[in-house]
N, C-alpha and C positions, 0 to 999 in steps of 0.2 A: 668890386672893381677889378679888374683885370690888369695886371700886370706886367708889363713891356719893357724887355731888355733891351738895352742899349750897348753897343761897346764904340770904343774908338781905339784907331791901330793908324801906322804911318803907310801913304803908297810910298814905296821903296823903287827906284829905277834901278836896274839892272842890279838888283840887290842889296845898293850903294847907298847912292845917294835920296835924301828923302824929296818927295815932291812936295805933298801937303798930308795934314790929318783924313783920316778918313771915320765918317759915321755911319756904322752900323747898326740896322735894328733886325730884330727875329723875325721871323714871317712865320705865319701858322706852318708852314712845313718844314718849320724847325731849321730853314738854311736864314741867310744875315744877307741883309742887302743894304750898300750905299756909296756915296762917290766921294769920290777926292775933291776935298775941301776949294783947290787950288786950278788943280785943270779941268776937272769933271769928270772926269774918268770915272765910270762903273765897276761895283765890285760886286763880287756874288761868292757867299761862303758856302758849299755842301755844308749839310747838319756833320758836325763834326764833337765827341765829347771831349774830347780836350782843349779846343778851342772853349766851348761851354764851360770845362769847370776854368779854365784861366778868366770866363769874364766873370762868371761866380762868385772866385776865389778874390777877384778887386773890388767886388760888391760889398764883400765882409767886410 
């Protein structure tokens, strides 16, 4: 069975204030894709390893 990471992280406006959650999942090319829980706003992560081990690291 194949294994599918998940994260969740806040859309931030203007750095500030929060919108909604947002749900991210890994795509085979290793970047995170998903939208704001709230407005729908799309999000797209570059394959990034520090993002990776911080969702890792909440895994454990």
């Amino acid at each position: 069975m194949e294994q599918q990471f998940v994260a969740i992280t806040l859309h931030r406006i203007a750095g500030k204030l929060v919108c909604g959650a947002v749900t991210l999942t890994r795509q085979p090319d290793r970047s995170w894709l998903g939208k704001c829980g709230k407005c729908g706003e799309e999000f797209r992560v570059e394959p990034d390893a520090r993002f990776e081990g911080q969702v890792r690291a909440m895994r454990n």
